[in-house]
Backbone atoms as SQL, in Angstrom:
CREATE TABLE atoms (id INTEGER PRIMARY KEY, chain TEXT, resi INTEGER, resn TEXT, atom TEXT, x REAL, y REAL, z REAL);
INSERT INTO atoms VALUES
  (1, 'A', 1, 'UNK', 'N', 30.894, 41.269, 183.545),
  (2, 'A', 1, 'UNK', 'CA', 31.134, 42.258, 184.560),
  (3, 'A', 1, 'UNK', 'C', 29.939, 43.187, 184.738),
  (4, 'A', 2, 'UNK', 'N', 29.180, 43.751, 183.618),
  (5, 'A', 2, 'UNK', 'CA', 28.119, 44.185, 184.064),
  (6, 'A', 2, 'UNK', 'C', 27.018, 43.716, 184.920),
  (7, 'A', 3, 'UNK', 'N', 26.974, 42.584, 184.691),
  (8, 'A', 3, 'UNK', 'CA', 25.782, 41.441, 185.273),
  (9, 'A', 3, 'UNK', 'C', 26.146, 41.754, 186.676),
  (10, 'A', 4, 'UNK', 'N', 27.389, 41.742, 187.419),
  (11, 'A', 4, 'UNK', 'CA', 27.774, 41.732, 188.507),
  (12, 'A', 4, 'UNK', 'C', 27.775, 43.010, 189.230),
  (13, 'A', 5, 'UNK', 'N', 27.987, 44.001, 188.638),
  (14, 'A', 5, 'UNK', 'CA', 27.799, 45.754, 189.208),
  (15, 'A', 5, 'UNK', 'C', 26.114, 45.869, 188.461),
  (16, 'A', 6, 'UNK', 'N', 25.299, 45.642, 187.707),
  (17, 'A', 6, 'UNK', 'CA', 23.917, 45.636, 187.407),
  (18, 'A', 6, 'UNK', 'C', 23.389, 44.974, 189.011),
  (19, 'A', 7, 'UNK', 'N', 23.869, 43.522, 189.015),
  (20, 'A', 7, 'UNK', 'CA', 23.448, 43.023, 190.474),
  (21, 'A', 7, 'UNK', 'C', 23.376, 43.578, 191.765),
  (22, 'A', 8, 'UNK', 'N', 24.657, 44.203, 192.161),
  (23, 'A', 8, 'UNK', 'CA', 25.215, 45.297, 193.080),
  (24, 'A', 8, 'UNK', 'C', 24.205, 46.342, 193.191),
  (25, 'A', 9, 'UNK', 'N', 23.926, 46.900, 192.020),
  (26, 'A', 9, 'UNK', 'CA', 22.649, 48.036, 192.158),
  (27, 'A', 9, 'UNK', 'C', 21.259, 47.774, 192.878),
  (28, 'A', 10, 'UNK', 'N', 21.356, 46.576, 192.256),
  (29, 'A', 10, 'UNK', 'CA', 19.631, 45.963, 192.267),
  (30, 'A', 10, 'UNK', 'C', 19.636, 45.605, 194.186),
  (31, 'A', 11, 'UNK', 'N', 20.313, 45.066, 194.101),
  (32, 'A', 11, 'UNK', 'CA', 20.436, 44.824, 195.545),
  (33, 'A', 11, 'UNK', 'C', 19.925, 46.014, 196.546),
  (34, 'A', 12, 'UNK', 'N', 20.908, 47.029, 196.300),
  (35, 'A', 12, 'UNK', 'CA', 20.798, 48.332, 196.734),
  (36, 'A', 12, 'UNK', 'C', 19.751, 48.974, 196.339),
  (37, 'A', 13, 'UNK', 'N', 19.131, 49.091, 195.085),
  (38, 'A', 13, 'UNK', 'CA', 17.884, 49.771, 195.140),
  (39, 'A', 13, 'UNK', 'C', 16.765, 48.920, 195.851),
  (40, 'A', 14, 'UNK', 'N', 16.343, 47.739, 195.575),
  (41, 'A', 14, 'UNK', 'CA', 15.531, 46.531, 195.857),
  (42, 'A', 14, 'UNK', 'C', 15.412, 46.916, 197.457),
  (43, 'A', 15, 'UNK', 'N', 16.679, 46.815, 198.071),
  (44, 'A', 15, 'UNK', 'CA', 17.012, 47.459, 200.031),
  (45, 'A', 15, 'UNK', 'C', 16.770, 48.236, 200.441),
  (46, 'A', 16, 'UNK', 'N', 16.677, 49.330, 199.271),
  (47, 'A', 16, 'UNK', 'CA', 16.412, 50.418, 199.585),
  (48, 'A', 16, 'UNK', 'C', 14.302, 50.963, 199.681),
  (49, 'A', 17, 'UNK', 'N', 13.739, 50.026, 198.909),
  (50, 'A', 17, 'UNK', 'CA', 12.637, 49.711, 198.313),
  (51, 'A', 17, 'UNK', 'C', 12.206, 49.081, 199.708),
  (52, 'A', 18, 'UNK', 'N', 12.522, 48.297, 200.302),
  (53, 'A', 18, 'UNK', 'CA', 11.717, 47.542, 201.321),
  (54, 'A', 18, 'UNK', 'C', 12.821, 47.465, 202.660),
  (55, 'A', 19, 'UNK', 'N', 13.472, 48.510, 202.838),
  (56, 'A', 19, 'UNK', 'CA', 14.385, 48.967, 204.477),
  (57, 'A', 19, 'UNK', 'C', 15.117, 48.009, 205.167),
  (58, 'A', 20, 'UNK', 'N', 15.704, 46.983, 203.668),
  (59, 'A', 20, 'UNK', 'CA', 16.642, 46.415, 204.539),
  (60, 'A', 20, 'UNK', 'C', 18.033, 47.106, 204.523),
  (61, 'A', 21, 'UNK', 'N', 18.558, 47.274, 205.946),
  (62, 'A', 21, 'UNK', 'CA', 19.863, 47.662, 206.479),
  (63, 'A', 21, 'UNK', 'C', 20.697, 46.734, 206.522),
  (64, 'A', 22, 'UNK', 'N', 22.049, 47.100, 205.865),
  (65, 'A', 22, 'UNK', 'CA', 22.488, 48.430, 205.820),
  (66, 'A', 22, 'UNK', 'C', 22.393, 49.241, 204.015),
  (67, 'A', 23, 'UNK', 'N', 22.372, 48.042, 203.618),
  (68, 'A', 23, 'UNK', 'CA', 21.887, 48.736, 201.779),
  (69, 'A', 23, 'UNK', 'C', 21.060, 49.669, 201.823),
  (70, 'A', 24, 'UNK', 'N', 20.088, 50.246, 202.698),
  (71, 'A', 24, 'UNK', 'CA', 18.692, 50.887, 201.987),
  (72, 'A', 24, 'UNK', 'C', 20.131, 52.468, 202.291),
  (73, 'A', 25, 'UNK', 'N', 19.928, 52.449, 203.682),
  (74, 'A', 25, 'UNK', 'CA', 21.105, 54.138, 203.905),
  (75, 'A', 25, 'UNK', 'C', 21.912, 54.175, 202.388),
  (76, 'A', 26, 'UNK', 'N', 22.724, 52.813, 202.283),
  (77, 'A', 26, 'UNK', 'CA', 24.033, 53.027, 201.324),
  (78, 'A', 26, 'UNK', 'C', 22.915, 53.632, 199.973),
  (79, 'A', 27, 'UNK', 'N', 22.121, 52.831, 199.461),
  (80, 'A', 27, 'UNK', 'CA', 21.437, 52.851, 198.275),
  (81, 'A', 27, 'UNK', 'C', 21.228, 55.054, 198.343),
  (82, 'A', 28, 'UNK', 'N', 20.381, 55.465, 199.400),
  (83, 'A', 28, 'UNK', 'CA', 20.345, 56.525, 199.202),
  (84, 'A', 28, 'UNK', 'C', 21.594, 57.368, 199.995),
  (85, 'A', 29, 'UNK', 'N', 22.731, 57.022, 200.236),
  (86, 'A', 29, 'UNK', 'CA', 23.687, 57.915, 200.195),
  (87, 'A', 29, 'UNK', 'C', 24.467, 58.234, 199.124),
  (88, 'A', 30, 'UNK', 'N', 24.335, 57.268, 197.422),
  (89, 'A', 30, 'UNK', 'CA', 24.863, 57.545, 196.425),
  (90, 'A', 30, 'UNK', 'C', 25.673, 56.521, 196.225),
  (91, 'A', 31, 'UNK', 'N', 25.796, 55.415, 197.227),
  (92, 'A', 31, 'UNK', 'CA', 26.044, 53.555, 196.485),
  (93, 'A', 31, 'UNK', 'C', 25.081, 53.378, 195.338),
  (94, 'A', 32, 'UNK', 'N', 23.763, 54.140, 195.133),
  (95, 'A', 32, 'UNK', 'CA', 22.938, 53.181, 193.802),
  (96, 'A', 32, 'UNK', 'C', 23.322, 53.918, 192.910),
  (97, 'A', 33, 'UNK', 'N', 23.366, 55.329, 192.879),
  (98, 'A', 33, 'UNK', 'CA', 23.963, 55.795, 191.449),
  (99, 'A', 33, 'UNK', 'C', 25.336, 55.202, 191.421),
  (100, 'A', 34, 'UNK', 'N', 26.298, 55.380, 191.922),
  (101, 'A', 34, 'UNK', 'CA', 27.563, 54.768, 191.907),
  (102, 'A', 34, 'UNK', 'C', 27.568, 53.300, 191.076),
  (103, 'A', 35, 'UNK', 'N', 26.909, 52.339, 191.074),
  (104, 'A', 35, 'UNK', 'CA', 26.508, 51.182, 190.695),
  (105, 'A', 35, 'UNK', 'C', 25.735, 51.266, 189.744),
  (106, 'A', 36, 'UNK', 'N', 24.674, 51.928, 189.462),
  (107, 'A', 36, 'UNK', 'CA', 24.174, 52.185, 188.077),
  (108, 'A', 36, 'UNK', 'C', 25.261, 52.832, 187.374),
  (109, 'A', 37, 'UNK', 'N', 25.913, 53.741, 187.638),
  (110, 'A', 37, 'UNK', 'CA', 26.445, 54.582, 186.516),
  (111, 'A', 37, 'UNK', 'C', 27.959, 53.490, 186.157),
  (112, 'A', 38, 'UNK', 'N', 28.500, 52.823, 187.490),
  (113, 'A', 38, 'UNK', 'CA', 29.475, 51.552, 186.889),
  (114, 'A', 38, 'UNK', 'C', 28.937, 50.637, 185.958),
  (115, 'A', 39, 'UNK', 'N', 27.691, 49.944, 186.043),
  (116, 'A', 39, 'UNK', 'CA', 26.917, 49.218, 184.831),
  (117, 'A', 39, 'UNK', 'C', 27.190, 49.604, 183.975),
  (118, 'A', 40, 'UNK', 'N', 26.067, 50.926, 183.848),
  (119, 'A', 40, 'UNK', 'CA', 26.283, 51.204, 182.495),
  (120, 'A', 40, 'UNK', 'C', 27.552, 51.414, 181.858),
  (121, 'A', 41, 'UNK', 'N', 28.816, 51.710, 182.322),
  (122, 'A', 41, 'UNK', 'CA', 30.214, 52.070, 181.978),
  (123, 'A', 41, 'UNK', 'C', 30.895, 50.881, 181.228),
  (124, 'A', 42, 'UNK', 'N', 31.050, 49.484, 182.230),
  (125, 'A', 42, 'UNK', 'CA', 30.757, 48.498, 182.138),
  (126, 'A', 42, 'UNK', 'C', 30.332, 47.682, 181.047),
  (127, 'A', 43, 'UNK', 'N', 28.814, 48.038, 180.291),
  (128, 'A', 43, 'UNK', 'CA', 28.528, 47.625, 179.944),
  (129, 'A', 43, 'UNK', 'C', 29.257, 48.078, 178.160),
  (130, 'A', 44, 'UNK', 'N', 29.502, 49.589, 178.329),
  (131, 'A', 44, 'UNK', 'CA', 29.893, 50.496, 177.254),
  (132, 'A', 44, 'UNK', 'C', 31.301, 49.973, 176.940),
  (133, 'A', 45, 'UNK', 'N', 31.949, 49.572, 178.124),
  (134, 'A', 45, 'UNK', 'CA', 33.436, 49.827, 177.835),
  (135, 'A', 45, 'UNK', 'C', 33.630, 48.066, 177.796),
  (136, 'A', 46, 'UNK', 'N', 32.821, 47.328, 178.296),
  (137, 'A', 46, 'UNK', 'CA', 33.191, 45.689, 178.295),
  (138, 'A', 46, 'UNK', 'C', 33.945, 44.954, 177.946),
  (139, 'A', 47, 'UNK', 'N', 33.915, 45.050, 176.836),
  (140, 'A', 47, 'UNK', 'CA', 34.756, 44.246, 175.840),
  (141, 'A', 47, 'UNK', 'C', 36.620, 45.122, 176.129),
  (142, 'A', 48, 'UNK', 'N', 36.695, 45.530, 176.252),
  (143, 'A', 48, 'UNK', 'CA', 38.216, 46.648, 176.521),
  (144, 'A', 48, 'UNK', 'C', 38.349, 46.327, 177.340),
  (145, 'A', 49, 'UNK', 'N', 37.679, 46.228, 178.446),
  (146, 'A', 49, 'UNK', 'CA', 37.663, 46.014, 179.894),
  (147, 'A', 49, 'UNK', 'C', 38.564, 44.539, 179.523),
  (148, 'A', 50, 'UNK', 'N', 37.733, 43.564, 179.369),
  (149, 'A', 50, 'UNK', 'CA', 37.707, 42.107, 179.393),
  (150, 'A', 50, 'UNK', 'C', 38.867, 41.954, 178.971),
  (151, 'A', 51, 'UNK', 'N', 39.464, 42.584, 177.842),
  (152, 'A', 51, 'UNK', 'CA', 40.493, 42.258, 177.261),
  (153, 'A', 51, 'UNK', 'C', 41.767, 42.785, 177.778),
  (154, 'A', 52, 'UNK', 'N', 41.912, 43.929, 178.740),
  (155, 'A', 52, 'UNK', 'CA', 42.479, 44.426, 179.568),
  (156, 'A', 52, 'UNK', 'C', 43.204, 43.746, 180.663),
  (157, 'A', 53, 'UNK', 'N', 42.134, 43.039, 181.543),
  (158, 'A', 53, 'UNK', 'CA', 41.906, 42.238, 182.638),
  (159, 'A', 53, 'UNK', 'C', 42.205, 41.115, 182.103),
  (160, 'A', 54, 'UNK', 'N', 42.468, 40.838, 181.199),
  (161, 'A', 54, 'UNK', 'CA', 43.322, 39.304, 180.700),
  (162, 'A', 54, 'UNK', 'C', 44.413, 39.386, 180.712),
  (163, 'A', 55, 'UNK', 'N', 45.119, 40.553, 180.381),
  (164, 'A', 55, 'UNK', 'CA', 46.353, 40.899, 179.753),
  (165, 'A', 55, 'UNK', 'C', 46.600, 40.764, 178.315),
  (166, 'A', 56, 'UNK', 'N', 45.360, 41.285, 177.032),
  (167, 'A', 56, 'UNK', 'CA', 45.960, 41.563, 176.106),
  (168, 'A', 56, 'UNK', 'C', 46.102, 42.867, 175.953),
  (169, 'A', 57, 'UNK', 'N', 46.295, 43.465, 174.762),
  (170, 'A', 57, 'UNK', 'CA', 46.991, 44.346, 173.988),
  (171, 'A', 57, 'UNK', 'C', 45.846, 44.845, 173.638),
  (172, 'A', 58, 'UNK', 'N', 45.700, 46.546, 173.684),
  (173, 'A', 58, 'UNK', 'CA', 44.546, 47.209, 172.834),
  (174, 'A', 58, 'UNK', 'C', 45.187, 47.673, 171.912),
  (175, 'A', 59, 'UNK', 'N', 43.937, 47.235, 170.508),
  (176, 'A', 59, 'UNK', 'CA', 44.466, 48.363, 169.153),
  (177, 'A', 59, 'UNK', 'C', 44.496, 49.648, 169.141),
  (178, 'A', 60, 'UNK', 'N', 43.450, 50.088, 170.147),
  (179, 'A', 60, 'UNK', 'CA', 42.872, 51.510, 169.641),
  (180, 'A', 60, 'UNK', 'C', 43.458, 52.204, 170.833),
  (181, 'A', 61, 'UNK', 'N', 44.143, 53.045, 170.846),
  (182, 'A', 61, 'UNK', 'CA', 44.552, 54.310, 171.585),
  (183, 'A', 61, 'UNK', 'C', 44.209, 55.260, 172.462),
  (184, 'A', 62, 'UNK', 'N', 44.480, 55.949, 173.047),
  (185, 'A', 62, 'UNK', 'CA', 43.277, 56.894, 173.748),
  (186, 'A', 62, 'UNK', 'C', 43.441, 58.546, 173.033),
  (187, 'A', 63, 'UNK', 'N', 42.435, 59.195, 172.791),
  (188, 'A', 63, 'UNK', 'CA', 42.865, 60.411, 172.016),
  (189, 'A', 63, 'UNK', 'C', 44.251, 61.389, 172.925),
  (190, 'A', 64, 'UNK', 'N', 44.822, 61.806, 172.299),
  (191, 'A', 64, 'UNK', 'CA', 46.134, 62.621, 173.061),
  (192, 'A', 64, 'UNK', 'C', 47.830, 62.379, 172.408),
  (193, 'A', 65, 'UNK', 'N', 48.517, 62.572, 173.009),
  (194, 'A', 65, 'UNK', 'CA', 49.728, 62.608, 171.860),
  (195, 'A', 65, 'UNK', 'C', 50.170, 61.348, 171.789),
  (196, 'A', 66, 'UNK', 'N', 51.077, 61.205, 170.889),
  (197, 'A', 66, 'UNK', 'CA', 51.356, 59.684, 170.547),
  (198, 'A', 66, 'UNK', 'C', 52.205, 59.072, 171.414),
  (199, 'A', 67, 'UNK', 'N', 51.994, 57.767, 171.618),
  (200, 'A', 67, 'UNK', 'CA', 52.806, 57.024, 172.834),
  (201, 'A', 67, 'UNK', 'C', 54.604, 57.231, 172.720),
  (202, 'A', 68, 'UNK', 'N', 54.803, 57.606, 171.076),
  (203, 'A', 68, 'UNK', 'CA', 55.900, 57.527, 171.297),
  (204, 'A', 68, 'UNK', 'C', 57.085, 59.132, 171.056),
  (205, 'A', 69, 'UNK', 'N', 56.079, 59.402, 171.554),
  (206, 'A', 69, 'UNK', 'CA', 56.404, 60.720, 171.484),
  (207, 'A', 69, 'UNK', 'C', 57.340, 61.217, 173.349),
  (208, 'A', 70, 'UNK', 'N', 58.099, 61.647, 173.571),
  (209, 'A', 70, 'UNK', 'CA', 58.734, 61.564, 174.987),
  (210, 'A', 70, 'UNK', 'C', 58.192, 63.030, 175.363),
  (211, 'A', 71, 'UNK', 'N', 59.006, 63.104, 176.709),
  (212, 'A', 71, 'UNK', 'CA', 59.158, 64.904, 176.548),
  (213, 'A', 71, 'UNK', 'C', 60.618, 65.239, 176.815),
  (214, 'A', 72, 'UNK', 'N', 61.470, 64.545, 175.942),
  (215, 'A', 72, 'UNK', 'CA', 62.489, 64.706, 175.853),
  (216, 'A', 72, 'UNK', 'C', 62.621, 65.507, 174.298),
  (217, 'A', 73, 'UNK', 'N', 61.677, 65.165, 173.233),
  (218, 'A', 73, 'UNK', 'CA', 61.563, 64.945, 171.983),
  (219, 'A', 73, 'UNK', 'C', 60.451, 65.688, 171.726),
  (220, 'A', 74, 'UNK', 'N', 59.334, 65.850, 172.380),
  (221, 'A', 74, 'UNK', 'CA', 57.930, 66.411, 172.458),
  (222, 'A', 74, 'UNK', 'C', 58.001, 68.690, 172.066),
  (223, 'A', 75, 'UNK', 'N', 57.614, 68.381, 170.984),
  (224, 'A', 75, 'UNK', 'CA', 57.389, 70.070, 170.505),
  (225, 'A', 75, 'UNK', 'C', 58.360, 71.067, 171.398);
């Protein structure tokens, strides 16, 4: 998935580099950061991602109260 939003960028900066339309506008209206900063995210979060988008199960949690906590039951 990174390879593919890394690509997306390149495109857009590369368009933006030699005025082909309509990428070069998008590239500097904030499509190339948008696409760099998905890469890199992408690239950080990948593996979670991947395993997500399959439909398995994550071990690890997200920080905050416990899943099984309600607010029926909750402090």
């Amino acid at each position: 998935m990174a390879d593919r939003a890394g690509a997306m960028h390149e495109l857009l900066r590369s368009s933006h580099a030699t005025g082909v339309e309509p990428w070069a506008s998008m590239y500097a209206s904030g499509h190339g950061e948008h696409w760099a900063s998905a890469t890199r995210y992408v690239a950080w979060r990948g593996e979670t991602i991947a395993i997500a988008t399959r439909g398995g199960v994550l071990l690890a949690r997200p920080p905050g109260p416990s899943a099984s906590a309600s607010p029926a039951t909750a402090g």
